[in-house]
N, C-alpha and C positions, 0 to 999 in steps of 0.2 A: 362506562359510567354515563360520560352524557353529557351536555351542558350546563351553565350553571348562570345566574345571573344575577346582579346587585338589588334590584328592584321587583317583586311583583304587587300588582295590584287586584284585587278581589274585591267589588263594593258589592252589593245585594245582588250575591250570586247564591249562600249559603243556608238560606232557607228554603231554596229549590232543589238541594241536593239531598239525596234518599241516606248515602253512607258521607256524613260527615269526618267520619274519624280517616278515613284514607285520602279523602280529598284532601285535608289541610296538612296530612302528611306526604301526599303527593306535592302538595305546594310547596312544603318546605324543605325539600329533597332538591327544588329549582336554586333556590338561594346559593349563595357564595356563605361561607362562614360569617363574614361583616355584612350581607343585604340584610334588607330589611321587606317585611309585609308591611303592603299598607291592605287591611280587612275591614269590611261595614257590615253590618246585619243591619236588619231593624229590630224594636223591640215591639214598638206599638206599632200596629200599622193593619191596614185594610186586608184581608187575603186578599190576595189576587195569583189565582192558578194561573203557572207559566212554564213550564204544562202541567209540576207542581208546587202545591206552598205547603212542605210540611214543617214545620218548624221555626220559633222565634228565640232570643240570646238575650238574656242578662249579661251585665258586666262579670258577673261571675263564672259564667257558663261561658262566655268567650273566653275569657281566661285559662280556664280550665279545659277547654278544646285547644286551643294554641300551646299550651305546657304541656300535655299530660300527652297529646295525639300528635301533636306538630314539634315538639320539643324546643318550643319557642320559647325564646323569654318576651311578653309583651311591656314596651316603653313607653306606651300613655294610653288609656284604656280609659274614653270618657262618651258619655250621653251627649246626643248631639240634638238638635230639632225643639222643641215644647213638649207639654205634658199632654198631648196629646196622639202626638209621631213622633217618635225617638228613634235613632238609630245609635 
Protein backbone atom coordinates (compact mmCIF):
# COMPACT_ATOMS: atom_id res chain seq x y z
CA UNK A 1 0.00 0.00 0.00
CA UNK A 2 2.33 2.53 1.04
CA UNK A 3 2.30 5.56 3.23
CA UNK A 4 -0.16 7.82 4.10
CA UNK A 5 -0.12 11.14 5.69
CA UNK A 6 -2.49 13.83 7.59
CA UNK A 7 -1.50 16.86 5.63
CA UNK A 8 -0.67 17.61 1.94
CA UNK A 9 -0.05 20.82 0.53
CA UNK A 10 -0.24 21.78 -3.28
CA UNK A 11 -0.39 25.81 -3.82
CA UNK A 12 0.15 26.87 -7.65
CA UNK A 13 1.50 23.72 -8.73
CA UNK A 14 -1.93 22.60 -10.85
CA UNK A 15 -1.94 24.72 -13.63
CA UNK A 16 1.42 23.44 -14.73
CA UNK A 17 0.30 19.90 -14.69
CA UNK A 18 -0.59 18.45 -18.34
CA UNK A 19 -3.06 15.29 -16.59
CA UNK A 20 -4.88 16.82 -13.78
CA UNK A 21 -7.34 14.18 -13.07
CA UNK A 22 -4.48 11.59 -11.89
CA UNK A 23 -2.51 14.03 -10.04
CA UNK A 24 -5.24 15.12 -7.45
CA UNK A 25 -5.99 11.53 -7.46
CA UNK A 26 -2.63 10.68 -6.78
CA UNK A 27 -2.75 13.28 -4.03
CA UNK A 28 -5.45 11.89 -2.42
CA UNK A 29 -4.46 8.28 -2.35
CA UNK A 30 -1.42 10.24 0.19
CA UNK A 31 -4.03 11.24 2.91
CA UNK A 32 -5.01 9.17 5.98
CA UNK A 33 -8.94 9.08 5.84
CA UNK A 34 -9.21 12.21 8.44
CA UNK A 35 -6.15 14.43 6.38
CA UNK A 36 -6.83 17.08 4.82
CA UNK A 37 -5.45 19.07 1.28
CA UNK A 38 -4.63 22.25 1.49
CA UNK A 39 -4.83 23.24 -2.79
CA UNK A 40 -4.33 26.83 -4.62
CA UNK A 41 -4.67 27.45 -8.28
CA UNK A 42 -4.95 30.71 -9.60
CA UNK A 43 -7.80 32.06 -11.56
CA UNK A 44 -6.51 35.40 -12.93
CA UNK A 45 -3.19 35.70 -13.23
CA UNK A 46 -0.21 36.34 -15.82
CA UNK A 47 1.07 33.02 -17.85
CA UNK A 48 4.09 32.35 -16.81
CA UNK A 49 5.48 29.06 -18.61
CA UNK A 50 7.22 26.92 -15.89
CA UNK A 51 8.01 24.87 -18.25
CA UNK A 52 4.13 24.77 -18.69
CA UNK A 53 1.06 26.97 -17.98
CA UNK A 54 -1.74 25.08 -19.31
CA UNK A 55 -4.65 25.77 -17.42
CA UNK A 56 -6.65 28.21 -14.91
CA UNK A 57 -9.80 26.94 -12.00
CA UNK A 58 -12.95 28.55 -11.06
CA UNK A 59 -14.42 27.59 -7.74
CA UNK A 60 -16.39 25.43 -9.64
CA UNK A 61 -13.93 23.53 -11.50
CA UNK A 62 -11.79 23.02 -8.32
CA UNK A 63 -14.53 21.69 -6.91
CA UNK A 64 -15.44 19.49 -9.21
CA UNK A 65 -11.54 18.23 -9.84
CA UNK A 66 -11.22 17.47 -6.03
CA UNK A 67 -14.96 15.35 -5.94
CA UNK A 68 -15.39 13.81 -8.98
CA UNK A 69 -11.23 12.94 -9.49
CA UNK A 70 -9.86 13.15 -5.91
CA UNK A 71 -12.95 11.86 -4.16
CA UNK A 72 -12.56 14.84 -1.94
CA UNK A 73 -15.01 16.37 -0.15
CA UNK A 74 -13.74 20.23 -0.19
CA UNK A 75 -14.36 22.40 3.33
CA UNK A 76 -13.90 25.92 2.27
CA UNK A 77 -13.56 26.74 -1.23
CA UNK A 78 -12.96 30.60 -1.45
CA UNK A 79 -11.36 33.45 -3.90
CA UNK A 80 -8.34 34.83 -2.40
CA UNK A 81 -6.25 37.97 -3.84
CA UNK A 82 -8.30 41.21 -5.81
CA UNK A 83 -10.08 41.51 -8.94
CA UNK A 84 -7.43 41.32 -10.56
CA UNK A 85 -5.10 38.15 -9.28
CA UNK A 86 -7.32 35.58 -7.60
CA UNK A 87 -6.29 32.56 -6.58
Amino acid sequence: EGWMVDVVISTQVFEHVWDEREAISSLAKLLRPSGHLLWTAPFLERFHKAPVDVRRYTNESAIALLQTHGGLCPLLVRRAGNGMLST
